[in-house]
TORTOR-663044 format. One record per residue (C-alpha): residue in one letter; x, y, z. Coordinates in steps of 0.001 Angstrom, whole numbers. Layout:
residues N
aa	c1	c2	c3
A	X	Y	Z .
...
END
This chain:
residues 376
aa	c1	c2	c3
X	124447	129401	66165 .
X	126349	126454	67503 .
X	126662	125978	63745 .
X	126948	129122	62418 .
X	127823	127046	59025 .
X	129670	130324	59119 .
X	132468	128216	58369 .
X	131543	126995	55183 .
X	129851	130233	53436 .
X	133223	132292	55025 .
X	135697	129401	53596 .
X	134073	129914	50363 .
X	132873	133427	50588 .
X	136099	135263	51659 .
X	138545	132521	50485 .
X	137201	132877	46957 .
X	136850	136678	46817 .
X	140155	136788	48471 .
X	141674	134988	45779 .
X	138859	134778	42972 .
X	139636	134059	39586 .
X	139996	137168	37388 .
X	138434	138422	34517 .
X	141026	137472	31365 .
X	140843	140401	28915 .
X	142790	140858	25442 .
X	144732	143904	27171 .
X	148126	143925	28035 .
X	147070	144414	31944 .
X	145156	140940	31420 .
X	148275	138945	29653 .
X	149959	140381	32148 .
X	147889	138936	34780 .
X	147789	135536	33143 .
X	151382	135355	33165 .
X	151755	136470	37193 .
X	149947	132640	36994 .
X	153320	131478	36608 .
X	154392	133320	39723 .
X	157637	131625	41103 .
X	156397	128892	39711 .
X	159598	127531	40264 .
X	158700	127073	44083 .
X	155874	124938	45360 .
X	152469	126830	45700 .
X	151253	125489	48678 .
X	147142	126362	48918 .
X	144047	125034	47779 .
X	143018	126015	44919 .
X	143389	129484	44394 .
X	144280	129284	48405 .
X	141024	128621	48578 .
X	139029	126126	50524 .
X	135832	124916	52481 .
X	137035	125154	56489 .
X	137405	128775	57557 .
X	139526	128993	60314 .
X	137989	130121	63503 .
X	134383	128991	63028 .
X	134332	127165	65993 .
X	135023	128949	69374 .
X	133686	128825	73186 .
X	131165	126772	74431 .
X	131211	124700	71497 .
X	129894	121469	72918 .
X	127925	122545	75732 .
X	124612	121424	75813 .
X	121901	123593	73858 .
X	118049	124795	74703 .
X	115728	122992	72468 .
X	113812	124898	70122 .
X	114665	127314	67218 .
X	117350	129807	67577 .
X	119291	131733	64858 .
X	122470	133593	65052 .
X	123540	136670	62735 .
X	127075	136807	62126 .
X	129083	139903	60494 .
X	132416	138757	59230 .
X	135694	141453	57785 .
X	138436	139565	56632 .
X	140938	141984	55037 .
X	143946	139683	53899 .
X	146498	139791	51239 .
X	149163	137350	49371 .
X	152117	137488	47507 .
X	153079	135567	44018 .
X	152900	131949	44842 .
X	148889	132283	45940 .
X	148631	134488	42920 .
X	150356	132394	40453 .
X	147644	129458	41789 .
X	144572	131722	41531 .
X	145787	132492	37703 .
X	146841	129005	36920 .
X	143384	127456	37047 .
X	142043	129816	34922 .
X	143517	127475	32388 .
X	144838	130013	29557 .
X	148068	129952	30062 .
X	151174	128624	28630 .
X	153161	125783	30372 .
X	156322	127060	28673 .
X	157159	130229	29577 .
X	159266	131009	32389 .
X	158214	133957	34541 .
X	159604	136167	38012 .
X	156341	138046	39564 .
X	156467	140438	42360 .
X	152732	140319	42865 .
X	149662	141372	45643 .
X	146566	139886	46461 .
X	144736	141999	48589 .
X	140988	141812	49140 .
X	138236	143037	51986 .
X	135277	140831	51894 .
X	132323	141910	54494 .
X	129513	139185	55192 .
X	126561	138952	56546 .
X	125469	134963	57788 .
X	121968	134141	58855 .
X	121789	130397	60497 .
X	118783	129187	61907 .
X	118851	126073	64126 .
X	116602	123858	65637 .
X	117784	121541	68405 .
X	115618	118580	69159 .
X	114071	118077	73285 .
X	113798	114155	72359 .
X	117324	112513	73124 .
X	119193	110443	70126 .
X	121483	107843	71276 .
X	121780	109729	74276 .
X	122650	112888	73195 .
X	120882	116251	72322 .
X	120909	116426	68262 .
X	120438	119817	66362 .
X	120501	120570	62804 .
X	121104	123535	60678 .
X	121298	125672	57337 .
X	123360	128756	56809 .
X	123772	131144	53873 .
X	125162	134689	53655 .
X	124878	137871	51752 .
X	127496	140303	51779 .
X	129773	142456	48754 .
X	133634	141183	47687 .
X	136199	143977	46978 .
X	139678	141932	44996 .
X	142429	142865	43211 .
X	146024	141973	42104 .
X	148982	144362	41165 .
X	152657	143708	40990 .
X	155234	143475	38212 .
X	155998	140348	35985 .
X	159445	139748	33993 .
X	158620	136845	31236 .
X	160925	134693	29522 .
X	160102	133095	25753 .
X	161946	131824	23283 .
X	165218	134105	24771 .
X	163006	137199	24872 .
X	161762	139073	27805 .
X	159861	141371	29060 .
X	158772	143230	31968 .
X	155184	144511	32500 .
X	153306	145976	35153 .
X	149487	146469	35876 .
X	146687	145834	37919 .
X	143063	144833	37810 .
X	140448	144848	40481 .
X	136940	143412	41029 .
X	133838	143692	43192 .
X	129921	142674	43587 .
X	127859	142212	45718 .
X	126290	138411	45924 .
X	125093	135094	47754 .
X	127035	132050	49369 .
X	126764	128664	49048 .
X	124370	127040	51789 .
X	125880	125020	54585 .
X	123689	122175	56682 .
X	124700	120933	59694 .
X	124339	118429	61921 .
X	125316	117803	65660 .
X	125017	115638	68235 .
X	126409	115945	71807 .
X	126562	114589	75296 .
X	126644	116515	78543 .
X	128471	115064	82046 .
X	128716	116928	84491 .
X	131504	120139	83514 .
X	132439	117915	80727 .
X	130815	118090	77101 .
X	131314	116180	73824 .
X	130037	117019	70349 .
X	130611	114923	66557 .
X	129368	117288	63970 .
X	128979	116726	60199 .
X	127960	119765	57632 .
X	128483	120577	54142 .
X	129195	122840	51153 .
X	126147	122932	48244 .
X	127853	125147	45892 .
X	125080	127513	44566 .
X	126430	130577	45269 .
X	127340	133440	43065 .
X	130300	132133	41065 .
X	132254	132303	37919 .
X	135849	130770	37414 .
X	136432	133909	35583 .
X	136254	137182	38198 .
X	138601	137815	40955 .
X	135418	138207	43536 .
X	133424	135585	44004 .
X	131304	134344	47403 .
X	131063	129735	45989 .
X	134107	127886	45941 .
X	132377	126539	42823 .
X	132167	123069	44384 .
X	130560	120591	46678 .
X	132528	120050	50048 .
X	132063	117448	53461 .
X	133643	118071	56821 .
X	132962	116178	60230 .
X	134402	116309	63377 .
X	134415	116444	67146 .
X	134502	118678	70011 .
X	135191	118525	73654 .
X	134379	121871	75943 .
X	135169	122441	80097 .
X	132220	124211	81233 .
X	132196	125068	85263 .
X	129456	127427	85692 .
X	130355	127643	89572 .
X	133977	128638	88643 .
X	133437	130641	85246 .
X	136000	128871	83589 .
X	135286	127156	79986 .
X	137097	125712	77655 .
X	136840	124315	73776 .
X	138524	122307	70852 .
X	137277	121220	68102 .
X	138802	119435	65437 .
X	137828	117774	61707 .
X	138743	117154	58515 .
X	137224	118399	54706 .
X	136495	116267	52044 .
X	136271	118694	48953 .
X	134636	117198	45892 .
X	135725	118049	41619 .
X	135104	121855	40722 .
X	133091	120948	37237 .
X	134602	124439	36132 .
X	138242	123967	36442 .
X	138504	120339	36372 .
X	140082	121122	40078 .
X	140254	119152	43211 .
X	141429	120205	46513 .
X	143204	117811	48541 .
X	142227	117236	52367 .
X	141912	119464	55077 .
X	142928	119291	58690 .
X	141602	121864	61402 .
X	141522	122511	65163 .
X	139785	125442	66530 .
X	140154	126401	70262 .
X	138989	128745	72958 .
X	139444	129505	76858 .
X	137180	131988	78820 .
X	136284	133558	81945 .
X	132892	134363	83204 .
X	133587	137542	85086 .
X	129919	137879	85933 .
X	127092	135416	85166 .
X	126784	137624	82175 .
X	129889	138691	81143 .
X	132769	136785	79393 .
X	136162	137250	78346 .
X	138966	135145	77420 .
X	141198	133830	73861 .
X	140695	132200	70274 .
X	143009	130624	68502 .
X	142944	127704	65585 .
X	145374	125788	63315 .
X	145026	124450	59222 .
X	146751	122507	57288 .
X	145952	120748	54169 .
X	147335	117017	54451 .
X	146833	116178	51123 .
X	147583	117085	47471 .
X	145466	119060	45371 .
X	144594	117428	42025 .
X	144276	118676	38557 .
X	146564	121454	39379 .
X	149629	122455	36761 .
X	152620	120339	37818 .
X	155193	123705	38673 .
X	152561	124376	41686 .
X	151277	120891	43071 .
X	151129	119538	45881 .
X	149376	123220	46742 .
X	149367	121870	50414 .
X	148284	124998	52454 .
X	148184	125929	56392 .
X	147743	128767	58946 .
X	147723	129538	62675 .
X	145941	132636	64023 .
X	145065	134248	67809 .
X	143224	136193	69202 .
X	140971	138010	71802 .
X	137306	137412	72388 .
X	134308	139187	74480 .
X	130475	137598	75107 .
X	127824	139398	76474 .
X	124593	137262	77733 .
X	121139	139032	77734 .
X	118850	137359	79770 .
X	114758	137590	78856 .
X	111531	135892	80269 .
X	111380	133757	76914 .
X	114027	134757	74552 .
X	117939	134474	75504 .
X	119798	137164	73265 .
X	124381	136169	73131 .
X	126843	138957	71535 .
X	129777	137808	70743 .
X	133053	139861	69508 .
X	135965	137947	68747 .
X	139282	138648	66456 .
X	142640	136554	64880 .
X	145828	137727	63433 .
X	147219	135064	61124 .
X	150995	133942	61296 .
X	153309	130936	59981 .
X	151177	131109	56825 .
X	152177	129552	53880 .
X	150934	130344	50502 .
X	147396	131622	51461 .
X	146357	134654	51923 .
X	146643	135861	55751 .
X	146085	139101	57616 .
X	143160	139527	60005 .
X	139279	138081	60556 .
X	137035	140219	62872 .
X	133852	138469	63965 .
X	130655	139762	65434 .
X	127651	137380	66242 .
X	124415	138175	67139 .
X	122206	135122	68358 .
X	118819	134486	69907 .
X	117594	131313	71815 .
X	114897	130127	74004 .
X	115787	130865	77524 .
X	116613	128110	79919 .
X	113694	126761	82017 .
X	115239	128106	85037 .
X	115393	131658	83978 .
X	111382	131503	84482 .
X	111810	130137	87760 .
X	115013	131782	89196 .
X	116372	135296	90172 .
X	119439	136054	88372 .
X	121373	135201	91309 .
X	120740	131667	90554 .
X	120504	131817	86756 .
X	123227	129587	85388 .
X	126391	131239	83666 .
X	125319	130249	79908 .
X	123077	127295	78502 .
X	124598	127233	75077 .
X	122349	129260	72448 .
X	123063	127468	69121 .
X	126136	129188	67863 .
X	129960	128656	66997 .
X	131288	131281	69394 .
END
């Protein structure tokens, strides 16, 4: 739904299964883990914690600020995010587990890999009475879905002139809740031109513990606002969206942990082939523009960032009362620092009241798309 709060749950789902915090054990595969916290911890880690945070990347896509039906709608949204990382995002995942010596000097050849599959549900209900002007909609999203993590490599350590090399892995996988994520928008319609400022949030009572390697909270309480600007001529069939913002993320109480702030920009361009039918690209940009805090000093400032493309298809099903919007969209990370990257593919599923003029118009008039409320 336009704000598939996708964003927030995905952030915190897949970023914290991605990169979860594992399971310490009194086995050598656990000490060896600890130590991979140290991971060229010579070099700067550059990630949230964990290379974890709030904003996932490429919430946010076409028809992003067009103008909404009033009335409830809800979107389902699927989400597969296979990624992996190397030692520096592994050494910060370890490091805030907090058992770990700030002495010893350490050279890990490590792998985060991880394939977390989601399932959002976000109803929304967009308001018919005009707010300074402008259509106003709020939201709450939450997902359910299962977390597959683990970590392998091998780690040389370095104490007191000894040193030793160990290998191992350990892996880790439930099934659980996210946090919930309300949102609210407001925007303004002129013509083919569209504005949006949107504010939503993290409440962090999803399945966590600082402990495991799979996880679907980021363990803490987050704020993000921002605005959004989308070309819409339903004559032409050509659209276009950006939105931008910035995340606020508050203390994790279990790690003594806070990330530093967030910068994003999500865009999209499309072509309405048919009234119905639309193809075009995604594409978005992070960066974290802050320092972290409370992290050890060999990782800080743990200042992350990503870009990612990709295609996208949407499909519009026109009904007497009920508007039904697919929409298939995928990214392939690159220029990613110290997070975990790979790919993200996205399928939504959303239903809306239909526009008044599908009740009074053949399809030949019908216009291209009245925006259900949804991201993509």
């Amino acid at each position: 739904m336009a704000k598939l709060c996708a964003l927030n749950f995905f952030i915190a789902t897949a970023g914290q299964r991605l990169l979860g915090r594992l399971n310490v054990r009194a086995s050598l595969t656990a000490v060896f883990f600890a130590f991979a916290a140290f991971a060229r911890s010579t070099n700067t880690s550059q990630a949230d914690e964990g290379g974890v945070g709030f904003w996932f990347p490429g919430l946010f896509g076409s028809l992003a600020a067009a103008p909404q039906v009033p009335g409830w709608a809800i979107a389902i949204l699927d989400l597969y995010n296979p990624v992996s990382a190397g030692g520096n995002v592994a050494a910060a995942r370890q490091i805030t587990i907090g058992n770990l010596p700030v002495n010893v000097k350490v050279n890990l050849n490590a792998t985060l890999k991880a394939e977390p599959n989601l399932v959002l549900v976000d109803p929304t209900y967009v308001f018919a009475t005009p707010v300074f002007g402008g259509q106003l909609a709020v939201s709450m999203a939450g997902a359910y879905g299962r977390s597959i993590a683990g970590i392998s490599g091998t780690l040389t350590e370095s104490v007191g002139g000894l040193t030793v090399t160990k290998q191992g892995a350990i892996e880790d996988g439930r099934n659980g809740f996210s946090d919930l994520y309300p949102e609210v928008s407001l925007r303004w319609n002129s013509g083919v031109n569209n504005w949006m400022i949107y504010g939503m949030g993290d409440i962090p009572v999803g399945t966590y513990d600082h402990t495991r390697l799979a996880n679907f909270s980021i363990g803490h309480g987050a704020m993000d606002a921002g605005v959004a600007y989308t070309y819409l001529d339903q004559k032409a069939g050509h659209e276009f969206s950006v939105v931008t913002g910035f995340t606020y993320n508050l203390l994790n109480p279990s790690t003594g942990y806070q990330n530093g702030i967030d910068w994003h920009l999500d865009w999209a361009a499309s072509q309405f082939l048919t009234k119905t039918l639309q193809i075009g690209a995604v594409g978005y940009a992070y960066r974290q523009i802050t320092p972290d805090r409370g992290c050890a000093a060999i990782l800080c400032p743990n200042e992350s960032q990503t870009f990612g493309v990709g295609p996208q298809l949407g499909i519009i099903i026109p009904g007497t009362s009920i508007e039904t919007y697919l929409n298939f969209k995928a990214y392939w990370d690159f220029d990613t620092q110290n997070r975990a990257s790979g790919m993200s593919a996205w399928f939504e599923l959303s239903f809306s009241p239909s526009p008044p003029s599908s009740s009074s118009h053949d399809s030949s008039t019908h216009p291209i798309l009245t925006k259900s409320a949804s991201h993509n």
